[in-house]
N, C-alpha and C positions, 0 to 999 in steps of 0.2 A: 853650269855649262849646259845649253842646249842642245840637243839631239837632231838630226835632220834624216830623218829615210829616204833612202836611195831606190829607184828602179827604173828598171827599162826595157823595153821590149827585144831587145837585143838578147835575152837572157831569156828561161822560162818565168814564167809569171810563179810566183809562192803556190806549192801544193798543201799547205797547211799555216798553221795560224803565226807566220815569221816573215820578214821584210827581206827580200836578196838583201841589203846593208842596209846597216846605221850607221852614220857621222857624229861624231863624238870629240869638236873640237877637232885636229887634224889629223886622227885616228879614225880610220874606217875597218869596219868588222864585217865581213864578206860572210852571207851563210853558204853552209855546204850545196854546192853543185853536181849534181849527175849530169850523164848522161843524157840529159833530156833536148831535143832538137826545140828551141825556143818558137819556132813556127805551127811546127804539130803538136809541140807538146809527148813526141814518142821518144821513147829511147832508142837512141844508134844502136848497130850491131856490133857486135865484137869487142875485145877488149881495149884494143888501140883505138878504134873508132870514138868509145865512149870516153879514155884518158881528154883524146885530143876535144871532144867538145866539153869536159870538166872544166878544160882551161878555158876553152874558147869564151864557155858562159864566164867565167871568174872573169877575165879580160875586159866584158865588155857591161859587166858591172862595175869594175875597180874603174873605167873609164865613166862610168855612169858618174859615180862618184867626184870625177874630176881627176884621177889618179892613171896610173898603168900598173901593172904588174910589177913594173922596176922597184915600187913604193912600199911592194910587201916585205915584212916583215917578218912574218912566221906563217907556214903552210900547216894543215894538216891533212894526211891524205888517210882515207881507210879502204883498205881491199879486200874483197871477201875470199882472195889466192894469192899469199902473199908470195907465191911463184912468179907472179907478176912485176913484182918489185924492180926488177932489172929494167923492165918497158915501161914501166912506171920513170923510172929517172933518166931517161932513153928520150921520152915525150916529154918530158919537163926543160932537158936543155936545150929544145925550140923555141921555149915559151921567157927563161931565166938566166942571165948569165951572172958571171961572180962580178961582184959579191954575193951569195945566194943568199937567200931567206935560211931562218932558222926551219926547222920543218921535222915532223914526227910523222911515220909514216907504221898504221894500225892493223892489225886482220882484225877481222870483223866476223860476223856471221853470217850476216846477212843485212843489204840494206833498200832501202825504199826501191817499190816497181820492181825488184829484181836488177837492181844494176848492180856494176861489179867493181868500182869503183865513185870512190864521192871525195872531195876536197873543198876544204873552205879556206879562208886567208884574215888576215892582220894588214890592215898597211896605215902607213903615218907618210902622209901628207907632206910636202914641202919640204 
């Protein structure tokens, strides 16, 4: 099986040595997303602010890919308050409807740039 990486300007560019996804046959493996505004390159402010461009970037990679978000299969989120958790799945039913992805949602310590949340995804094609 062939491999095909995935990217797009619509998303940040890789801040270290990883591909936004890989293709894998009709499985796409989405890397983890912050908060990063895909134009600047900064991180949004706030907690909501940074959830909803988490997806935003995930979205418009998984469409990179040829996919939507509807395609995911398993989420995983990690937040470094997991006080959050409630706005966390508050901002997710914008982005997900049911059937919902499997999904594990982590505390953290701490994660890249100082953001406060990060998500990556699963999805299968077709």
């Amino acid at each position: 099986m062939s491999k095909q990486i995935i990217a797009t300007s619509n998303a940040p560019a890789a801040i270290g040595t990883y591909s936004q996804a890989v293709k894998a046959g009709n499985t796409v493996y989405l890397s983890g997303q912050i908060g990063l505004d895909p134009v600047s390159m900064q991180l949004v402010d706030g907690f909501e602010a940074q959830t909803v461009r988490v997806f935003e970037n995930l979205k418009a990679v998984a469409e990179a890919a040829g996919g939507s978000l509807a395609d995911a299969v398993k989420l995983n989120i990690y937040l470094t308050d997991l006080a959050n958790f409630a706005k966390v799945n508050e901002v997710m039913s914008r982005y997900f409807a049911e059937p919902y992805p499997a999904r594990a949602a982590v505390g953290v310590k701490e994660l890249p740039r100082g953001a406060v949340v990060e998500a990556d995804a699963v999805l299968v094609l077709g």
